[in-house]
C-alpha positions as a Markdown table, in Angstrom:
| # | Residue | x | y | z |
|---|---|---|---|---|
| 1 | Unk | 84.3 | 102.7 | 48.1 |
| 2 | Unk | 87.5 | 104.9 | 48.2 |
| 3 | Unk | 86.2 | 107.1 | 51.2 |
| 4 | Unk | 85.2 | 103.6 | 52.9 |
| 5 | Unk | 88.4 | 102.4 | 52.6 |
| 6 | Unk | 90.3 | 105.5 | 53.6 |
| 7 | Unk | 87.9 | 105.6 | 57.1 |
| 8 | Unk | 89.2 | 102.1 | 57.7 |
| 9 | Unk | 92.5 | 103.1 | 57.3 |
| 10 | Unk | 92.5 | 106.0 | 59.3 |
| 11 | Unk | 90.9 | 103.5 | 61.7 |
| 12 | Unk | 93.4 | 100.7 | 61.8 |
| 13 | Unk | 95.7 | 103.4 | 62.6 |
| 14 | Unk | 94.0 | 105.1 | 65.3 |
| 15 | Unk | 93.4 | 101.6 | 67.0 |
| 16 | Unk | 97.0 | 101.3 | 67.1 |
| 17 | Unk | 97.9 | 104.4 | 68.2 |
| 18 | Unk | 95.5 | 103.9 | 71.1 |
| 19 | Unk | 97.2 | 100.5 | 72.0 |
| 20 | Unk | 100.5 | 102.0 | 72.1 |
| 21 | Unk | 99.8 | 104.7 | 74.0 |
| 22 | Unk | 97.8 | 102.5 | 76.7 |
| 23 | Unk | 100.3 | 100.3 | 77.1 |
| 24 | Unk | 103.1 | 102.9 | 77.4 |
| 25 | Unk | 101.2 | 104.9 | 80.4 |
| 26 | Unk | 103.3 | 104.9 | 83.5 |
| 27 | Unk | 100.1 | 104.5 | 85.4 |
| 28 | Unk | 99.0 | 100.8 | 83.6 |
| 29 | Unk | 99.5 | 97.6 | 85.1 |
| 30 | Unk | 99.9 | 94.5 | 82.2 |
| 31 | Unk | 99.0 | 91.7 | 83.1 |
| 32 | Unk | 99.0 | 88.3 | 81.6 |
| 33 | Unk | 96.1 | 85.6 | 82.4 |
| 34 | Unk | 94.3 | 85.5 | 85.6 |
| 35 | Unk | 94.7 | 84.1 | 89.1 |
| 36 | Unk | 92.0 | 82.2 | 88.9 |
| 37 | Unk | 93.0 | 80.4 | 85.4 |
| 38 | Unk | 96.1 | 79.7 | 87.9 |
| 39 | Unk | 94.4 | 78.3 | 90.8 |
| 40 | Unk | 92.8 | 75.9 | 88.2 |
| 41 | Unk | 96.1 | 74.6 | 86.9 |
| 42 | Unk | 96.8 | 76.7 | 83.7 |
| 43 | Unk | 100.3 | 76.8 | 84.3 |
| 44 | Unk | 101.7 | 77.1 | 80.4 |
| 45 | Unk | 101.3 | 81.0 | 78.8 |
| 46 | Unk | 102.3 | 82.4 | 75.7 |
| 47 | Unk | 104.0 | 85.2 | 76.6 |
| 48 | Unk | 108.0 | 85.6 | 76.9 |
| 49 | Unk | 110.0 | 87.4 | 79.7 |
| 50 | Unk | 111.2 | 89.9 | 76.9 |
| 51 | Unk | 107.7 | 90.7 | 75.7 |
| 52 | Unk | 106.5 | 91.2 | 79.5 |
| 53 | Unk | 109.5 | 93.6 | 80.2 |
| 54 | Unk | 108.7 | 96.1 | 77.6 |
| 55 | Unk | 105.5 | 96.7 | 79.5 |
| 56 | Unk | 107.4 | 97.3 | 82.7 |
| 57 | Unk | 110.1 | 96.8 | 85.1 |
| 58 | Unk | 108.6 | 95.8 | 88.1 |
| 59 | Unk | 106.2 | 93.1 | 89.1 |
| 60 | Unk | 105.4 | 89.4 | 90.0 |
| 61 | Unk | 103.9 | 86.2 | 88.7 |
| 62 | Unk | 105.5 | 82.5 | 87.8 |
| 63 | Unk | 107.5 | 80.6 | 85.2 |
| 64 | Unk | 105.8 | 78.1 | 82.9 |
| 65 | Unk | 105.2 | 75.1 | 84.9 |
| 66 | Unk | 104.7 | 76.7 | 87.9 |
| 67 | Unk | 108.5 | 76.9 | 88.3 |
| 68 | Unk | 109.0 | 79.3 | 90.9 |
| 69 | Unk | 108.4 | 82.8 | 92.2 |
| 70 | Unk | 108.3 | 85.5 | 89.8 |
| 71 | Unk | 110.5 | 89.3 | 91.2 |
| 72 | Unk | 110.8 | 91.7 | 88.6 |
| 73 | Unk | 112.8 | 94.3 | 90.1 |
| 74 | Unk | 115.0 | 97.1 | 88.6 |
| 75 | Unk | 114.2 | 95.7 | 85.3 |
| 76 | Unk | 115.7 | 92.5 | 85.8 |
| 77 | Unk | 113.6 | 89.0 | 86.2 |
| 78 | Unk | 114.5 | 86.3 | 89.6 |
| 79 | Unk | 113.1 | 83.1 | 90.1 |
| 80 | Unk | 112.7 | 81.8 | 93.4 |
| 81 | Unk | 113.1 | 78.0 | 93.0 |
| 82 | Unk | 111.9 | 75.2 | 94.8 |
| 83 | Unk | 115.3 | 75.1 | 96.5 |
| 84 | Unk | 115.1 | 78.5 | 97.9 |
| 85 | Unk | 117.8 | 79.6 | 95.6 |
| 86 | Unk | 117.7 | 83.0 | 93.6 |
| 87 | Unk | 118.3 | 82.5 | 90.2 |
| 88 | Unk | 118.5 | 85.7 | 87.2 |
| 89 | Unk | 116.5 | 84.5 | 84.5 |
| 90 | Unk | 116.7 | 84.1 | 80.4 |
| 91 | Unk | 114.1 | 86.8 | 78.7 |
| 92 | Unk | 113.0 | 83.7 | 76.5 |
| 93 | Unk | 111.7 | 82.2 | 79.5 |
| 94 | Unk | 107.9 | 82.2 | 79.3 |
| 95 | Unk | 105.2 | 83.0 | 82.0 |
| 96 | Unk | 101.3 | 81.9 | 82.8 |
| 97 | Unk | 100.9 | 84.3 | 85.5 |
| 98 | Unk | 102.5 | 88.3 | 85.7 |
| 99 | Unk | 101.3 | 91.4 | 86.3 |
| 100 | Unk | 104.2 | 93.9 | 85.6 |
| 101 | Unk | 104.0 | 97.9 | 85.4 |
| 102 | Unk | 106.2 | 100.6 | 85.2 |
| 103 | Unk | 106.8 | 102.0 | 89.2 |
| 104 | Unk | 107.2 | 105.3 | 89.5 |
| 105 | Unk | 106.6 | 105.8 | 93.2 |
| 106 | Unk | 103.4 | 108.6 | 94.3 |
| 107 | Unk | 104.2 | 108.4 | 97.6 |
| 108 | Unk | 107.2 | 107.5 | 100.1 |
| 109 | Unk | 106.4 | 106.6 | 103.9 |
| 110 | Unk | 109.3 | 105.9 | 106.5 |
| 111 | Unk | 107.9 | 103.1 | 109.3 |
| 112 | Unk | 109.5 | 101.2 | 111.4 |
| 113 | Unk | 108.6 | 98.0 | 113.6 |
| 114 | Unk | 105.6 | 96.9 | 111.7 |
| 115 | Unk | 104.5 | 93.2 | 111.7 |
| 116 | Unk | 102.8 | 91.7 | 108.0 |
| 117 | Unk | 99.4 | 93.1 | 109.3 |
| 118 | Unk | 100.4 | 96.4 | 110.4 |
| 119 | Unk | 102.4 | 97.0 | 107.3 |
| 120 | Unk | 98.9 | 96.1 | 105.8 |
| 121 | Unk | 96.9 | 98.5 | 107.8 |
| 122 | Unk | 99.7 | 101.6 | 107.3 |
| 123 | Unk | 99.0 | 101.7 | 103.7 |
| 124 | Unk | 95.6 | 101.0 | 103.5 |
| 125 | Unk | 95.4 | 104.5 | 105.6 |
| 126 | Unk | 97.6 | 106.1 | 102.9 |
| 127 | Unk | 96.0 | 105.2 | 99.6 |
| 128 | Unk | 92.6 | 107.1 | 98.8 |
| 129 | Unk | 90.7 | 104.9 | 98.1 |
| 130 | Unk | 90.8 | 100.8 | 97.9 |
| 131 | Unk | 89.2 | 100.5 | 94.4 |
| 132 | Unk | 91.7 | 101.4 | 92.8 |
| 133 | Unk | 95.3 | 99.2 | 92.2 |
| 134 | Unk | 98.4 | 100.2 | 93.3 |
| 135 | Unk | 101.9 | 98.6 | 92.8 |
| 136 | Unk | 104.0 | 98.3 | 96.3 |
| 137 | Unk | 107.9 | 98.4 | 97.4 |
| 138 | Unk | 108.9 | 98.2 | 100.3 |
| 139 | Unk | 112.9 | 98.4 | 100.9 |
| 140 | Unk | 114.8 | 97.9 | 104.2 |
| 141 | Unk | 115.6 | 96.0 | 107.0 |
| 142 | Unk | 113.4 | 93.1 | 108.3 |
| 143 | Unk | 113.9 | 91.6 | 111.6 |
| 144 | Unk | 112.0 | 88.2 | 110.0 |
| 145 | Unk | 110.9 | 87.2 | 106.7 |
| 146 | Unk | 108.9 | 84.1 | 105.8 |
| 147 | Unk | 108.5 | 82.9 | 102.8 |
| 148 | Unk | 107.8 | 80.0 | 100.2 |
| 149 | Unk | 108.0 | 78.8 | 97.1 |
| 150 | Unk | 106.7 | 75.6 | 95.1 |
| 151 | Unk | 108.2 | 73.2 | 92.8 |
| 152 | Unk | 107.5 | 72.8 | 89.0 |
| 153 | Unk | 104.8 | 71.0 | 88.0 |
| 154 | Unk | 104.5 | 68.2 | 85.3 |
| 155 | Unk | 101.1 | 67.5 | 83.2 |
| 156 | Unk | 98.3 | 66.9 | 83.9 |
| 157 | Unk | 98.8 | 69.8 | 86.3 |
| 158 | Unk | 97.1 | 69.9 | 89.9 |
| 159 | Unk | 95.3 | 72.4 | 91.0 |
| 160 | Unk | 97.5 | 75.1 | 92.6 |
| 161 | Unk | 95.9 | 74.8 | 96.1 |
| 162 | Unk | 97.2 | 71.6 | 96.2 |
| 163 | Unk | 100.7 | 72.1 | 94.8 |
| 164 | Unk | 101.1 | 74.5 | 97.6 |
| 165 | Unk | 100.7 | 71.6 | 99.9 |
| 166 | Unk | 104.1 | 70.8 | 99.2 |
| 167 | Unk | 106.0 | 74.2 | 99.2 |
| 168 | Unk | 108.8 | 74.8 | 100.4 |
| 169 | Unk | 108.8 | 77.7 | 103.0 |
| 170 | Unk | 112.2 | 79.5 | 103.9 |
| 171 | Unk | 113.0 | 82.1 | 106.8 |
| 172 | Unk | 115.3 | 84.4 | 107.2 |
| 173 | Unk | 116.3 | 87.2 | 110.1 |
| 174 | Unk | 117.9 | 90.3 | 110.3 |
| 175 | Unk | 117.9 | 90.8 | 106.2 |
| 176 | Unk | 117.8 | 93.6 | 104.4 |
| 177 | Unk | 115.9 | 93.4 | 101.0 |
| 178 | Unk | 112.7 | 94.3 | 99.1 |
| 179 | Unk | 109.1 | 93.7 | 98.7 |
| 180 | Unk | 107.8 | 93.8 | 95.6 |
| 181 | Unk | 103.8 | 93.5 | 94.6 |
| 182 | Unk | 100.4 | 94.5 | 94.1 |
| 183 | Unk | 97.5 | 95.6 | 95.9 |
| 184 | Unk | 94.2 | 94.3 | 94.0 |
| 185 | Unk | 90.9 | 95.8 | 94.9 |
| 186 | Unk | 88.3 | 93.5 | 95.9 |
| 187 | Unk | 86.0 | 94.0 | 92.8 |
| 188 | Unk | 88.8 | 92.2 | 91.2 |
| 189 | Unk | 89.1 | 89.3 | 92.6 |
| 190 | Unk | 89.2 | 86.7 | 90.0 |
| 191 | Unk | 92.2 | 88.6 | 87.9 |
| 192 | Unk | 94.6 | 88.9 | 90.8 |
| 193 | Unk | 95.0 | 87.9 | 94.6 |
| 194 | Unk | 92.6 | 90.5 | 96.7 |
| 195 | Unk | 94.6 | 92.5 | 98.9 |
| 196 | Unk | 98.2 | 92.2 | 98.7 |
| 197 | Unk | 100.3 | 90.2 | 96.6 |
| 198 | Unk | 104.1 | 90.5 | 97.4 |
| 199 | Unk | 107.3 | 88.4 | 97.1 |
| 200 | Unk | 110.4 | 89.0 | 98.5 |
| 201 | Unk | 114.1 | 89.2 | 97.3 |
| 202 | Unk | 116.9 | 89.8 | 99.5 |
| 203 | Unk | 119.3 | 92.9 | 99.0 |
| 204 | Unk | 122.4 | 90.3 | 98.3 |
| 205 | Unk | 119.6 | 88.7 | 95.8 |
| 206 | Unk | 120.5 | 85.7 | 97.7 |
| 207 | Unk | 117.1 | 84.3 | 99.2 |
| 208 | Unk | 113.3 | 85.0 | 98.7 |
| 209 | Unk | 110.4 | 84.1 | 97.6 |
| 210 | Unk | 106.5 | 84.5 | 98.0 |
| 211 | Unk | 105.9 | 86.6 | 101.1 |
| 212 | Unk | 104.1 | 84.8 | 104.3 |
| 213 | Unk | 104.9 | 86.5 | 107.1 |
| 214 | Unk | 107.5 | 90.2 | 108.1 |
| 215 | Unk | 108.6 | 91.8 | 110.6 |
| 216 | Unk | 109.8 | 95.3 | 109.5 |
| 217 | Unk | 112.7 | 96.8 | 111.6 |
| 218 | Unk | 112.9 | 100.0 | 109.6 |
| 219 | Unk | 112.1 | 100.7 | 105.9 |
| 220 | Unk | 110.4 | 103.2 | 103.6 |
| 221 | Unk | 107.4 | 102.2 | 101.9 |
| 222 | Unk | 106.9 | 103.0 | 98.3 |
| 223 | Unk | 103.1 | 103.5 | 96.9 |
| 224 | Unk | 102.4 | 103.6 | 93.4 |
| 225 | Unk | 98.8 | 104.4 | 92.5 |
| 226 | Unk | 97.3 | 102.7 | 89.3 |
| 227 | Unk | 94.6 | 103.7 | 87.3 |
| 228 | Unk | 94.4 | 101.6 | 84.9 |
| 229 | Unk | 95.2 | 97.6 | 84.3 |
| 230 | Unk | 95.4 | 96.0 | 80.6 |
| 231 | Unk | 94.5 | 92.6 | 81.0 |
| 232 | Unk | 95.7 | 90.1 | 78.3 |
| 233 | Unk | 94.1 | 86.8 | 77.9 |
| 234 | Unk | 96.0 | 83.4 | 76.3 |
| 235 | Unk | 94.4 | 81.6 | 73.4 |
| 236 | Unk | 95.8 | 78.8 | 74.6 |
| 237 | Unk | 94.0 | 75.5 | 74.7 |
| 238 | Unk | 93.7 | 75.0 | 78.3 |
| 239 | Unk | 92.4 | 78.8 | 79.0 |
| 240 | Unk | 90.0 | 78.5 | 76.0 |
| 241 | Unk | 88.2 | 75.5 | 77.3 |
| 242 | Unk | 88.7 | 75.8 | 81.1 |
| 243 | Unk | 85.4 | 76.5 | 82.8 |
| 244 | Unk | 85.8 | 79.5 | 85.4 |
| 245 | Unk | 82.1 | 79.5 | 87.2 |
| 246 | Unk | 83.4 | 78.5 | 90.3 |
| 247 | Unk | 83.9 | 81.1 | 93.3 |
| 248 | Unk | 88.2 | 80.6 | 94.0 |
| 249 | Unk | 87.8 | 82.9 | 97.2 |
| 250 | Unk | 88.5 | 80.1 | 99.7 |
| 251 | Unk | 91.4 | 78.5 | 97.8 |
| 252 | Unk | 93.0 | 81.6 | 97.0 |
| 253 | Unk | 93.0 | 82.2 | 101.0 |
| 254 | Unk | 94.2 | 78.4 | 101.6 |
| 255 | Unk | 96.6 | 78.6 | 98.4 |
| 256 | Unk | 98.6 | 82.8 | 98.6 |
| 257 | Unk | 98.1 | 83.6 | 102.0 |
């Protein structure tokens, strides 16, 4: 009985160590719920901005409610409200949606006159492979930016294709600023928006928002390469008894793109 017990012990501890030390690799993305558990109106999560930035210090997602568009740059948390405006937020704040990582950058590319697609296409060419996840900054000068954002929701929430029915969309020229996302492989679509998933914050942090459209005059593009991703799921009500057997594909496209 005493060796039993010991074994467990040693166990618990080793379970624990394990944990920590997966969630304090630089090359982990956390993440918090799924895109499709938002697309289906799960818009209330557990987890507090505090808690999300011990597991990094760059990222994206939404504020409870839907309120907004998630930037964590630098270590610090913006929301994009409905009104365009670019607000710092409270680290008791709490988010449905995020997927935050510590960026460390394994690769550094100048460009320069590259629409939204070519942008796309460069970096597709300088990652090696596209199974894999990689976090993305891009900082510089952009001759046009478009982008939106959506206003917060009150229960029984919609469905997130049609909140973003009514978004508000904001554009902006000859601003220098940041993009700030992730690049999801296809085999996992269903946690996170397939391809690219970026929002952008102005360097003067005074506009932004969920990125549309770009036009990049010059900037250097940051790639970070990501092995691994820890997903955590809510135990909330809602994600508990929501049923997820529907394909999202098509309303992902109408609803983030």
């Amino acid at each position: 009985m005493k060796n039993r017990f010991t074994a467990l012990v040693i166990l618990f501890f080793v379970l624990q160590l394990t944990t920590t030390i997966a969630q304090n690799k630089p090359d982990i993305i956390f993440q918090t719920s799924t895109i499709d558990a938002l697309m289906n109106g799960i818009y209330d999560g557990p987890i507090s901005l505090k808690d999300l930035k011990e597991k990094g210090n760059f990222g994206v997602g939404t504020y409870n409610g839907l309120d907004g568009e998630m930037i964590l740059l630098d270590g610090i948390f913006y929301k994009v409200d409905f009104s365009g405006k670019v607000i710092k937020m409270n680290l008791t704040t709490q988010s449905p949606f995020a997927a935050v990582t510590k960026f460390k950058a394994d690769k550094k590319i100048s460009a320069s006159r590259l629409s939204f697609k070519e942008l796309q296409e460069l970096i597709d060419k300088n990652i090696p492979s596209n199974n894999l996840f990689y976090a993305i900054k891009v900082e510089g000068k952009f001759s046009y930016v478009k982008t939106r954002s959506v206003p917060k929701q009150q229960k029984p929430y919609p469905k997130l294709v049609e909140v973003t029915k009514n978004q508000a969309v904001f554009e902006f020229k000859d601003i220098k600023g940041t993009l700030v996302g992730i690049r999801t492989p296809e085999l996992a679509k269903g946690i996170n928006v397939p391809g690219y998933h970026l929002h952008f914050i102005s360097k003067d942090k005074t506009g932004g928002g969920h990125l549309l459209a770009c036009d990049i005059e010059n900037a250097e593009i940051l790639i970070d390469q990501k092995q691994d991703i820890l997903l955590s799921l809510p135990e909330t009500k809602e994600f508990l008894d929501a049923n997820f057997s529907k394909d999202t594909s098509e309303d992902i496209k109408k609803a983030e793109k």
